[in-house]
C-alpha positions in Angstrom: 3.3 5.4 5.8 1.9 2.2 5.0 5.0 0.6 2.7 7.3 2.3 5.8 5.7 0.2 8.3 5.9 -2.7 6.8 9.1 -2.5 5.3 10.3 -1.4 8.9 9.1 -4.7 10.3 10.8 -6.9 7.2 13.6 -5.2 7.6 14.2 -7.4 10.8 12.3 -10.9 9.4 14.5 -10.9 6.5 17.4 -10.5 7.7 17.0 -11.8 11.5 14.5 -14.5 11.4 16.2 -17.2 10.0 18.6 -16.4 12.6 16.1 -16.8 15.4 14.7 -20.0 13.5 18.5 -21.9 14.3 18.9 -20.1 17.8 15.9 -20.2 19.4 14.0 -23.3 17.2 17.6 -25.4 16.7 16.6 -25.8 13.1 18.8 -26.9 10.2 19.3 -24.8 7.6 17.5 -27.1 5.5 14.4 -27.1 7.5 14.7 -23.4 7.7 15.2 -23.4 4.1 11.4 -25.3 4.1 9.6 -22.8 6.4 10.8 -20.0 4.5 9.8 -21.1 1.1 6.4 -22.6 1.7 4.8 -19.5 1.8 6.8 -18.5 -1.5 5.7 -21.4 -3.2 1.8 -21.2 -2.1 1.9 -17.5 -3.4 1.5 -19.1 -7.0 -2.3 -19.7 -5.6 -3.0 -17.3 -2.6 -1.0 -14.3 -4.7 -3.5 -14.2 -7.5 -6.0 -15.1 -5.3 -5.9 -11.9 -2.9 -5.1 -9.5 -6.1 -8.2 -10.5 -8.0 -10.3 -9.6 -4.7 -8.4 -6.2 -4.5 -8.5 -5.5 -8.1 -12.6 -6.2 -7.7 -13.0 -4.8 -4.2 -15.9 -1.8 -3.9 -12.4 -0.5 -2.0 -9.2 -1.6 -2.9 -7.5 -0.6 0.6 -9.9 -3.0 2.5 -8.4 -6.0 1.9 -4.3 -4.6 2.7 -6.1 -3.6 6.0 -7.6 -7.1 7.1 -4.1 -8.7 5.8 -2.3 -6.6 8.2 -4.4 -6.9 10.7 -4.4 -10.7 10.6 -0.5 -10.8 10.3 -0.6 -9.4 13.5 -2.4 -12.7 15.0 -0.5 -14.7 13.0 3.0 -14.0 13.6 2.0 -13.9 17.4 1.4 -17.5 17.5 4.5 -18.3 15.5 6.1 -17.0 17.8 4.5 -17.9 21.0 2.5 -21.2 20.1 4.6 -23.2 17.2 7.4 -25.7 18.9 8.9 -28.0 16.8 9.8 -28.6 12.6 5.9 -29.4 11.7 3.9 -26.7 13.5 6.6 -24.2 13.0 5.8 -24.9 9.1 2.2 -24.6 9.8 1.9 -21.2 11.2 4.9 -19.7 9.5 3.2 -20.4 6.1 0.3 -18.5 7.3 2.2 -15.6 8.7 4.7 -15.5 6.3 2.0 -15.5 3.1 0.1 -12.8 5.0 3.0 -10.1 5.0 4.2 -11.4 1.9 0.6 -10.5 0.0 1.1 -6.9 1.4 3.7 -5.7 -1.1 2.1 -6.1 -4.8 -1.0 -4.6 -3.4 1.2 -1.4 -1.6 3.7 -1.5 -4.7 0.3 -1.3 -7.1 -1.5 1.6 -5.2 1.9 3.5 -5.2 1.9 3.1 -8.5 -1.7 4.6 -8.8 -0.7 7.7 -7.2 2.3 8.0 -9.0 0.0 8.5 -12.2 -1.9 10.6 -10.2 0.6 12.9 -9.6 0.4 12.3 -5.9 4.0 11.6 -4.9 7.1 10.0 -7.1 7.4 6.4 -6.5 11.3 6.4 -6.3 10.3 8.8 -3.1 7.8 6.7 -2.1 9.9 3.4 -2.6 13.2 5.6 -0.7 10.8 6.5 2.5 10.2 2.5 2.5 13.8 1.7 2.0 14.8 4.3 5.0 12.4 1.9 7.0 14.0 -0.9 6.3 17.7 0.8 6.7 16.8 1.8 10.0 15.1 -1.7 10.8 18.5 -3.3 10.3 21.0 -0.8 11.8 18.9 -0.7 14.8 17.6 -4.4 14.8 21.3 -4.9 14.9 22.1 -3.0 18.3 19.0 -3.9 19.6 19.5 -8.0 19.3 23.5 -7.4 20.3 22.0 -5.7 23.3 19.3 -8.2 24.1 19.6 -11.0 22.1 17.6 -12.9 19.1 14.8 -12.9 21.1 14.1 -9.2 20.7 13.2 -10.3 16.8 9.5 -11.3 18.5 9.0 -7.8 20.1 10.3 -5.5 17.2 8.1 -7.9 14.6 4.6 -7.9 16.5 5.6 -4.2 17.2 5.8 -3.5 13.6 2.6 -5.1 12.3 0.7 -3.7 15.0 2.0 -0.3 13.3 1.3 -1.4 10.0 -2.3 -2.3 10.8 -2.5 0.9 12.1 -1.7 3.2 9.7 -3.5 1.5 6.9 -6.6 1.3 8.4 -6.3 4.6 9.8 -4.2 6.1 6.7 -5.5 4.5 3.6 -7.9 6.7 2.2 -11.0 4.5 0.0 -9.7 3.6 -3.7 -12.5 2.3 -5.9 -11.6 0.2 -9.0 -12.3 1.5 -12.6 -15.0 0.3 -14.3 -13.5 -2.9 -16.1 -14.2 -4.3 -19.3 -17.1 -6.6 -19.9 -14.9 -9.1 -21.6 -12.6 -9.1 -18.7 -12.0 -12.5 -16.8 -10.2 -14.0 -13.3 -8.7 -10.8 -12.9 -7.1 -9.9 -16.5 -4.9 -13.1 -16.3 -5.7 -14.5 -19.7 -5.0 -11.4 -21.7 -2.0 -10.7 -19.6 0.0 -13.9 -20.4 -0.7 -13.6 -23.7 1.7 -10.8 -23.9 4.5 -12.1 -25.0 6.7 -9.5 -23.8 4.9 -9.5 -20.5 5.5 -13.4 -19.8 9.6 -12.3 -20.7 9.4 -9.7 -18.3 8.2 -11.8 -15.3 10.4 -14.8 -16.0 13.7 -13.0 -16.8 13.3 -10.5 -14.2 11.6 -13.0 -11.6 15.3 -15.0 -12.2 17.1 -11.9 -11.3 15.4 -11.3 -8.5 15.3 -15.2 -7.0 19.0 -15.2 -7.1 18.7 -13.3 -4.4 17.1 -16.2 -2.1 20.8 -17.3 -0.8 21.8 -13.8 0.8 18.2 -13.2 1.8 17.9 -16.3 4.1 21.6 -17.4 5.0 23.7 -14.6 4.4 23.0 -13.4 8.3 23.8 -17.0 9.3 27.2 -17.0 7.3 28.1 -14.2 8.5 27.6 -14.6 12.2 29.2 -17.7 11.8 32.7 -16.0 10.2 31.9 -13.9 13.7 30.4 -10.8 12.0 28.7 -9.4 15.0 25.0 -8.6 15.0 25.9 -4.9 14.6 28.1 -5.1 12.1 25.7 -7.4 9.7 22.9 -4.9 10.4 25.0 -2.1 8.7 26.0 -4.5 5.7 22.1 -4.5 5.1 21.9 -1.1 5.6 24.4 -0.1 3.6 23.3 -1.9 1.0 19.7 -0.5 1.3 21.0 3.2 1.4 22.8 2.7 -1.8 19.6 1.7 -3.5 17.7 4.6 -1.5 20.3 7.5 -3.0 19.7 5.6 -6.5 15.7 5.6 -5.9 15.5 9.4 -5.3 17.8 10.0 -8.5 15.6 8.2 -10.6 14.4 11.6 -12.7 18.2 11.7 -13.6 18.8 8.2 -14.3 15.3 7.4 -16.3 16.1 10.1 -18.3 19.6 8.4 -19.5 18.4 4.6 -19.4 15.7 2.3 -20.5 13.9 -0.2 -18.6 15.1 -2.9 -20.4 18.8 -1.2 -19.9 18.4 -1.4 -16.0 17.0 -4.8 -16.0 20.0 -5.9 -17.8 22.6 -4.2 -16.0 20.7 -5.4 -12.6 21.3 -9.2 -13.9 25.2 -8.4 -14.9 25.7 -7.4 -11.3 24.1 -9.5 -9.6 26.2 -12.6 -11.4 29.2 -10.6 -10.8 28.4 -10.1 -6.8 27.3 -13.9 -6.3 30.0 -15.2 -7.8 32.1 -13.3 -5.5 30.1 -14.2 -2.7 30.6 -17.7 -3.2 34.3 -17.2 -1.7 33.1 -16.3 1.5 35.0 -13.2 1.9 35.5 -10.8 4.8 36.6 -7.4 5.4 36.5 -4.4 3.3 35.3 -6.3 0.2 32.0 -6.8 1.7 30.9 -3.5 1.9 31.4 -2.6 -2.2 29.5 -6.0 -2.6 26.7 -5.0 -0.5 26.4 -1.6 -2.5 26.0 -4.0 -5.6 22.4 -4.0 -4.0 22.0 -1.0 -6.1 22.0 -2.6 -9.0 21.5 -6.2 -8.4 18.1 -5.4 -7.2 16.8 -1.6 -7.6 17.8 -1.2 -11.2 16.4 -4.3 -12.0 13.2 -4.0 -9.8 12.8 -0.2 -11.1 13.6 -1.3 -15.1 10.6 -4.7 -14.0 8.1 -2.3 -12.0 8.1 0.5 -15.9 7.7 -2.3 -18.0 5.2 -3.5 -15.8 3.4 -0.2 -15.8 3.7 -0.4 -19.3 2.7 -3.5 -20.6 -0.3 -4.1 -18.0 -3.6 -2.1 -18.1 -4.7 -0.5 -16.1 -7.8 -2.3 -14.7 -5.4 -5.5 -14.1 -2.1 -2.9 -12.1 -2.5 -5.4 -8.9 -2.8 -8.6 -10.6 0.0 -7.7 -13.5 2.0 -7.1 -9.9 0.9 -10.2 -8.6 1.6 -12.5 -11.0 5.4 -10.8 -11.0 5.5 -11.1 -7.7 4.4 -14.6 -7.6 7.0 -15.6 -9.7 10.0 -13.7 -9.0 9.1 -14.0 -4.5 6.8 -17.0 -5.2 8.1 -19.9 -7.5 11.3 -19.0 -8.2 12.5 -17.6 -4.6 10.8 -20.6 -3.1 13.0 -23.2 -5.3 15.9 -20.9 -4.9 15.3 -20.4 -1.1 14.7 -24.5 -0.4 17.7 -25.3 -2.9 19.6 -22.6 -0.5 19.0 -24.3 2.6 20.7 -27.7 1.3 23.6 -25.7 0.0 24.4 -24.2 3.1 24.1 -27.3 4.8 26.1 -28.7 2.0 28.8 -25.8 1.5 28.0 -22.5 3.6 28.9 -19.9 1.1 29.2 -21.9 -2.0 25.3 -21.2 -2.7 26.0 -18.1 -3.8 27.5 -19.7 -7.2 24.2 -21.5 -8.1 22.2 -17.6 -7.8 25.2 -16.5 -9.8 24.1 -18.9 -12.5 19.9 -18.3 -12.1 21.1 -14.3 -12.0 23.3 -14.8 -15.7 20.3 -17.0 -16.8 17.6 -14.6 -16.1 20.1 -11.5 -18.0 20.0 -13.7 -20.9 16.7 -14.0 -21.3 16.2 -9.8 -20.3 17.7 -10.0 -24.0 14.5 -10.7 -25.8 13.5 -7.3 -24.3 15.2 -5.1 -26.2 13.4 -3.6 -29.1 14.9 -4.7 -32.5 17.5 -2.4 -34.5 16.2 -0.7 -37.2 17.2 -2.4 -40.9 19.2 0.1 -42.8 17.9 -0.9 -46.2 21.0 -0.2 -49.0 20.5 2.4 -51.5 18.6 1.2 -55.1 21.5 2.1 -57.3 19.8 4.6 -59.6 
């Protein structure tokens, strides 16, 4: 309930905000480019931060409740209070690190009842994805009927609902005991994984590529005069493509690898950018969109295994963190502020530099896959 709230309410700040941002706060899309990856940047600090209190919490729910509850305050006075380039940085970094911190720590206690045998996570990831379907499709009708403005009721709306169901639906999770040797959350032994550091980087390229469509591709669009309505269902459809491939993922796990998915994620997501870049309308953009599919759910499904796999146990939320502080953190936040200049620059032609962070990313994926075997010749006798 928790993952469906919120991904019901950033259903409608991904895709509508920055709209709302040049609307309602005339920004460029270079200072919108600034607000949006602030918060992405400072995750590099506040991410590891917040996981190391979760992972050391007496309960590991308590602090997803008090961040929910203070993105409800937060966003309010982004919305209500902030006027102007400098306090609209202010607050949004405050409200937009607060519902950014939420998913590693509801992606991490998903993942602890999926090996608990409490619910799949593709199901639990495809109720959350439904959420966020239905936040666009709907978001979409509603703003066409009402205007941008209704982004600042459906967003307090939905954190108000997300602070409700996790203080009232998150049942107490106490951490395993930890080794004594253990330190700042597990972060030392983790990066000297090697194949955990590879995993973060190539995948957190992958997904960064995505900072162009995330923050502008709404603003493109309505300015090729793609009506609000019509860009909600290009979310949506995307989204529902990815949900269908979430609750298959018995099947398809079954015939792939992680490292497989990772790398066919980062093939498609070059391949879908680079299209992009031409700015193209009608029919096309609908097969693009269900590039989503790949572009991010295989690759997010084929990073959130290896994860699972190359982390322990007593370190899930900060192995999570440190992914998602790279791949939403550092990396979105360059590719989100270098996307704001592009648009300014070009419109669509942004999408060719994530076509080139997305090839560069599948490259390294590479290093991933386990070695063939040496077939050894036969001793002649």
């Amino acid at each position: 309930m928790v993952m469906s709230a919120l991904f019901g309410t950033t259903g409608v700040i991904l895709v509508f905000l920055p709209r709302w941002l040049e609307v309602e706060r005339g920004l460029s899309g270079a200072e919108i480019g600034i607000i949006l990856s602030l918060a992405q940047f400072a995750r590099v600090i506040t991410g590891p931060l917040i996981a190391y209190r979760a992972d050391r919490a007496a309960d590991r729910a308590t602090p997803l409740k008090i961040i929910a509850l203070a993105a409800v305050f937060a966003y309010a006075a982004f919305f209500f209070l902030a006027e102007g380039f400098w306090p609209l940085l202010a607050i949004g970094f405050v409200a937009l690190s607060l519902t950014q911190s939420m998913t590693p720590l509801i992606e991490a206690a998903t993942l602890r009842a999926t090996a608990q045998g409490k619910i799949p996570y593709g199901v639990a990831r495809g109720m959350g994805s439904v959420a966020f379907i239905g936040a666009n499709v709907l978001g979409g009708i509603v703003i066409a009927q009402f205007s941008i403005t209704a982004v600042v009721v459906w967003v307090l709306v939905g954190l108000a609902v997300t602070a409700g169901t996790a203080q009232f639906g998150l049942k107490r999770d106490p951490p395993l005991p930890r080794p004594p040797t253990m330190r700042a959350g597990g972060i030392g032994e983790l990066l000297r994984n090697r194949r955990y550091v590879i995993l973060i980087v190539s995948c957190g390229l992958i997904q960064a590529a995505h900072g162009f469509f995330y923050s502008f591709s709404t603003i493109v669009w309505r300015g090729q005069g793609i009506s609000p309505e019509v860009v909600g269902l290009l979310w949506a459809f995307g989204v529902a493509v990815e949900v269908a491939f979430l609750w298959s993922l018995p099947f398809i796990e079954r015939r792939s690898t992680p490292e497989g998915l990772i790398l066919l994620g980062a093939g498609a997501a070059a391949a879908r950018w680079f299209v992009m870049g031409f700015a193209p309308l009608g029919w096309v953009l609908w097969p693009l969109q269900a590039m989503h599919v790949l572009s991010f759910a295989a690759a997010h499904v084929g990073a959130m295994r290896l994860l699972q796999r190359e982390a322990p146990e007593h370190s899930a939320a900060m192995a999570q963190t440190l992914y998602a502080v790279l791949s939403g953190g550092l990396f979105m936040g360059a590719s989100t502020l270098l996307s704001g200049y592009l648009y300014d620059l070009g419109g669509a032609v942004g999408y060719w530099a994530m076509a080139v962070m997305a090839a560069a990313g599948g490259a390294l994926a590479l290093l991933l896959l386990p070695p063939k075997p040496r077939v050894s010749a036969a001793t002649p006798q």
